[in-house]
C-alpha positions as CSV (number, residue, x, y, z in Angstrom):
1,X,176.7,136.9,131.2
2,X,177.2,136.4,127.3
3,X,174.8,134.8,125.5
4,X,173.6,134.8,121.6
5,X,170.5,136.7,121.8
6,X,167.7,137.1,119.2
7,X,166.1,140.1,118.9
8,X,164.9,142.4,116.4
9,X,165.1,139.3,113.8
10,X,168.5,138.5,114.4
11,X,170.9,136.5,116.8
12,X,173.7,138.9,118.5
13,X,176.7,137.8,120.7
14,X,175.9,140.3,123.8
15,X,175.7,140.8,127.6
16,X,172.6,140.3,128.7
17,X,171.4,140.0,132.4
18,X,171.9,137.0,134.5
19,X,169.0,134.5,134.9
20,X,166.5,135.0,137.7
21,X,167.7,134.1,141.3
22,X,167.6,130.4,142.5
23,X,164.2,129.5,143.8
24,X,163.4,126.1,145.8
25,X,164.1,122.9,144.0
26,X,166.1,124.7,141.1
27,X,169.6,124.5,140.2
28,X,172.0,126.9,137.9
29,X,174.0,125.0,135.7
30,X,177.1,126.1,133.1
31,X,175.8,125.1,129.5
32,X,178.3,123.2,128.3
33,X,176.4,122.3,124.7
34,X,173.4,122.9,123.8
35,X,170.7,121.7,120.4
36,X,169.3,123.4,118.0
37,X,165.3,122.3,118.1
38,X,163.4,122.5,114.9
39,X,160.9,125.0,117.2
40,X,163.6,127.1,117.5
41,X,164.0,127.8,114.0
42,X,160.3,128.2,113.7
43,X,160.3,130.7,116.2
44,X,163.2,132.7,115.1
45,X,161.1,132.5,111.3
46,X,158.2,134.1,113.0
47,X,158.5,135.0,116.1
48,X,154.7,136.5,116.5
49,X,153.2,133.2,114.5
50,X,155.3,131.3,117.1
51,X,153.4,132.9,120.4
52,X,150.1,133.0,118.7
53,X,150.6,129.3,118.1
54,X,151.2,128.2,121.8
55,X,148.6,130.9,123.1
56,X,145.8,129.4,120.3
57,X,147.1,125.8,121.6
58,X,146.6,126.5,125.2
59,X,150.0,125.7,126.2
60,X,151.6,128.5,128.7
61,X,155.1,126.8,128.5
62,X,155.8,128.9,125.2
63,X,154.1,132.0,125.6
64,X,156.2,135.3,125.9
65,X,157.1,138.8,124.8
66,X,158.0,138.2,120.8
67,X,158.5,142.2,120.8
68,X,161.4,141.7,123.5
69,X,164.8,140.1,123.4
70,X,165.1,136.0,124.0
71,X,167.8,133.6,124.6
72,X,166.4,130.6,122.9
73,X,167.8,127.0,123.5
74,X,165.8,124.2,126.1
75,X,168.5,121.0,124.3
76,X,171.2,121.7,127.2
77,X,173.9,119.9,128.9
78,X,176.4,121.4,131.6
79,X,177.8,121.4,135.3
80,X,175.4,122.3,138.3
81,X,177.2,125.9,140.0
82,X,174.5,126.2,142.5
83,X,171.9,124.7,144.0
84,X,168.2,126.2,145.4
85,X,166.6,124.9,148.6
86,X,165.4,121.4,149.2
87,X,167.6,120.0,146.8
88,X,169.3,116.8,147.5
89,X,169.5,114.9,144.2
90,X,172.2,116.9,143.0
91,X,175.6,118.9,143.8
92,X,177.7,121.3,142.8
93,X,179.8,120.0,140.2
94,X,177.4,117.2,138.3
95,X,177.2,117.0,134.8
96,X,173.5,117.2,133.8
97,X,170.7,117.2,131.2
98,X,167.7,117.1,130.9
99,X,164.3,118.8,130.3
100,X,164.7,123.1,130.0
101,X,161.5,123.7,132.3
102,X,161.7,126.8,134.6
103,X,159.0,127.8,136.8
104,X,158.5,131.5,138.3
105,X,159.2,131.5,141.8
106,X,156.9,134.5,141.6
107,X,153.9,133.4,139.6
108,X,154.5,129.8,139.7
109,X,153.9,129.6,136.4
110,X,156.4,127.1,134.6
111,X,158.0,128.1,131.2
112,X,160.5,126.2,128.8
113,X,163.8,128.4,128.7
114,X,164.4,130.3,126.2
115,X,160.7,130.6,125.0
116,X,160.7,133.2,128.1
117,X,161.9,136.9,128.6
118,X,163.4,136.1,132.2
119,X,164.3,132.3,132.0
120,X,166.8,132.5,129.6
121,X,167.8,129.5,127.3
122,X,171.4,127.2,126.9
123,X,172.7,129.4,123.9
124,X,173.6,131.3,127.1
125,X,176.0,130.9,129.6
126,X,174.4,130.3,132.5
127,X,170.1,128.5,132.8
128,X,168.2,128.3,136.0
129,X,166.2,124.8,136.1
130,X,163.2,122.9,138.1
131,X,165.8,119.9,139.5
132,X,163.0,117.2,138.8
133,X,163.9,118.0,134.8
134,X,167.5,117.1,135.3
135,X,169.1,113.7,135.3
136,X,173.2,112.9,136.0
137,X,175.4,112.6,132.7
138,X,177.3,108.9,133.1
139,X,180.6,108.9,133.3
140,X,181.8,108.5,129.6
141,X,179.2,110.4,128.1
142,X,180.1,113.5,126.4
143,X,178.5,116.5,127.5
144,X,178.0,117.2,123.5
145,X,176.2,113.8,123.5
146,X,173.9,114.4,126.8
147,X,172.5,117.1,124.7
148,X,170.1,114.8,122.7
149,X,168.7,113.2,126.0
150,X,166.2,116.1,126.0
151,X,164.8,115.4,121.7
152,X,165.0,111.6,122.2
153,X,163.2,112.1,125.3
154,X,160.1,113.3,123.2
155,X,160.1,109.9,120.5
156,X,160.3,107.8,124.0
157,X,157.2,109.7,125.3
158,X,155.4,109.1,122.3
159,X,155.4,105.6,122.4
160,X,155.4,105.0,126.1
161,X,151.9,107.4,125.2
162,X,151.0,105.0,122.1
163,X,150.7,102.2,125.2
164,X,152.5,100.0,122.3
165,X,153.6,96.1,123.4
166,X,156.3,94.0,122.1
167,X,152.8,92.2,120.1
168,X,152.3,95.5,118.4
169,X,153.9,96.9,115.3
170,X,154.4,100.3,115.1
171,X,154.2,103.1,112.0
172,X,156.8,106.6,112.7
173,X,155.1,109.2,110.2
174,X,158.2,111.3,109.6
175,X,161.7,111.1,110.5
176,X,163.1,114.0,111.7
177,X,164.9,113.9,115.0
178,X,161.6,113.7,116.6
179,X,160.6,110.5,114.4
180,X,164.2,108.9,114.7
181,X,163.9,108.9,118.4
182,X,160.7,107.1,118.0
183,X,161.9,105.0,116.2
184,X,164.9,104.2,118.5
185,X,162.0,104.1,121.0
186,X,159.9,101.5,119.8
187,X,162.8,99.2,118.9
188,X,163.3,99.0,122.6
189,X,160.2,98.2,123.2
190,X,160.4,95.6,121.5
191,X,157.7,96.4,118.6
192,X,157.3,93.4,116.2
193,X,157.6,95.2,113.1
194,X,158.7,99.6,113.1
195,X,157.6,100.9,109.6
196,X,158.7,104.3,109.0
197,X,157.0,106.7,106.2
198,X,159.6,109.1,105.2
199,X,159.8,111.4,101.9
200,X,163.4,111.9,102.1
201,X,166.0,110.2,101.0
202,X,168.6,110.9,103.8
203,X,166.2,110.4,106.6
204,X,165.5,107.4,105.1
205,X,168.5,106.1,105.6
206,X,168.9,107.2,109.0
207,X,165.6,105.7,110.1
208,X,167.5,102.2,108.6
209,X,170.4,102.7,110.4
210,X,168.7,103.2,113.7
211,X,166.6,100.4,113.0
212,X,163.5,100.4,111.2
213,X,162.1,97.1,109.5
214,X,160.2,98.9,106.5
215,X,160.7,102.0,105.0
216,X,158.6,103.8,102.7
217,X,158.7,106.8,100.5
218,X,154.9,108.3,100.9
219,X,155.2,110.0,97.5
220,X,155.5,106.5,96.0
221,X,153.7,103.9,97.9
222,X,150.7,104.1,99.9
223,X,150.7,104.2,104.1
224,X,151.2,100.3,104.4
225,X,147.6,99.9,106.1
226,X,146.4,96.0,104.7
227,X,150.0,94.9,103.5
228,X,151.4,91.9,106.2
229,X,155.5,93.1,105.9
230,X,157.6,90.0,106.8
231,X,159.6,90.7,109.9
232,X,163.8,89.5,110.2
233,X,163.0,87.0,113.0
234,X,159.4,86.6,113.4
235,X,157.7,86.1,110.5
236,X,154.6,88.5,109.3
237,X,153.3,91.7,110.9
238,X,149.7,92.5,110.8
239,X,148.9,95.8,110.4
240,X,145.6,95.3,112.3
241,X,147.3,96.0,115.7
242,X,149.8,98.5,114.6
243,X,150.3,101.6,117.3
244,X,150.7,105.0,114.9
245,X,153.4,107.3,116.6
246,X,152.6,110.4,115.1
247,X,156.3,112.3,115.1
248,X,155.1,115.7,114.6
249,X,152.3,117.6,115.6
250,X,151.4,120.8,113.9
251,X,149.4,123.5,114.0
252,X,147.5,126.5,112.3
253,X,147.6,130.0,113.1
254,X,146.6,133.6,110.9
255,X,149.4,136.4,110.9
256,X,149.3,138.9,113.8
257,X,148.9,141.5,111.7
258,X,145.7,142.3,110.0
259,X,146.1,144.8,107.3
260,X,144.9,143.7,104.2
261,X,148.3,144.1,102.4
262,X,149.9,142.0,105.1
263,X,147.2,139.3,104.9
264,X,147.7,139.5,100.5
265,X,151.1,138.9,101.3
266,X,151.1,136.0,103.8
267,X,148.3,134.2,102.5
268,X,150.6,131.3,101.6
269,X,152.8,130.7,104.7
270,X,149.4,131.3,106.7
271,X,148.5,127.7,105.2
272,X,151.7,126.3,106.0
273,X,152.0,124.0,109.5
274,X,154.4,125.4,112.0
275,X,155.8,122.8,113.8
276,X,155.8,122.8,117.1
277,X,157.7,120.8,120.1
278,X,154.7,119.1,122.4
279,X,156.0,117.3,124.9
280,X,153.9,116.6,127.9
281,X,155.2,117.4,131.4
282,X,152.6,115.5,133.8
């Protein structure tokens, strides 16, 4: 199949081979569309720094061969072509998105596509899938569209994880695509107050136009901890019972390579966070 492959530092337009053979409870689906996440720009930065990362962080789902060829890409939406045993959810022909989780019918290890050497990603044109991932497209929704299911997935999590009420407030540190969909989130929640701390300007404005009460610039105002922000239709919010939604995590890792010239030479992006997509599967 064709597929834009990263290897060697670079994408390339190429054959590669199909993905692995349906296994029970999978399904292969034509990528229609597919996201670009902010990990995979970080790992097509740094592809060793990537690996060390999730293998430092204990999380398996993101561990491969950075030394071999990748088809990144886990933001899909497509068509179901086939379908593996014990699948009854789903049939040839449904549009679909969801979560890019894969596991080995040999190991039974699960892996996010793309962050795999077998289980190849949607900048491909074919993905094999665990079904209990994937969820119908409703009619009327662009396949284009269904693609951000799988990003504002992760902003939903956060919050359903924050265990916020509709008597909390709640503060989005960052507003990225992560932070917008927590945003979004919280809203529907129904979160008395949704403060959002965000240095730039056009995020900003995004995280107004999806919603947010209060936002702040970090690099001129202060975290609004102690400050009761008046709220459209219901008056004050205190702070007190705010639920943080923290919309990134990162993480620290040293170069894989341990020359001295090489450490010299890194020293600065070594201190830099990687960030680096978290989202919880159980």
């Amino acid at each position: 199949m064709r597929a834009a492959q990263f290897a060697d530092g670079e994408f390339r337009v190429t054959e590669v081979a199909d993905p692995p053979a349906l296994g029970p409870g999978q399904l292969r689906i034509a990528v229609a569309a597919c996201g670009i996440c902010g990990s995979d720009l970080s790992m097509s930065k740094d592809p060793c720094r990537f690996v060390a990362v999730a293998e430092k962080a204990g999380y398996p789902l993101a561990v491969f061969d950075h030394q071999r060829p990748v088809v990144l890409g886990h933001e899909y939406a497509g068509t179901v072509v086939d379908t593996g045993a014990d699948v009854t959810d789903f049939a040839i022909g449904d549009r679909v998105a969801g979560i890019g989780v894969s596991t080995d019918t040999g190991t039974g290890v699960p892996t996010i596509i793309g962050y795999s050497n077998e289980y190849h990603g949607g900048f491909g044109e074919f993905i094999v899938v665990d079904a209990f991932w994937v969820r119908h497209v409703p009619d009327g929704l662009s396949l284009e569209h269904a693609t951000l299911a799988e990003p504002l997935h992760v902003g939903e999590m956060h919050v359903q994880q924050s265990g916020l009420t509709d008597a909390d407030s709640a503060l989005v540190i960052g507003c990225g695509p992560i932070g917008l969909g927590a945003i979004l989130a919280a809203k529907a929640h129904g979160a008395r107050t949704v403060i959002a701390s965000e240095p730039s300007p056009a995020r900003r404005a995004l995280a107004r136009a999806l919603g947010a009460d209060v936002v702040v610039d970090p690099n001129e105002q202060d975290p609004p901890y102690g400050t009761r922000w008046p709220h459209p239709a219901r008056g004050s919010s205190s702070p007190t019972n705010a639920a943080a939604v923290q919309a990134f995590s990162t993480r620290y890792c040293t170069p894989c390579r341990s020359d001295p010239e090489s450490r010299s030479s890194r020293q600065a992006s070594r201190r830099k966070p990687l960030s680096l997509w978290s989202a919880s599967f159980g």
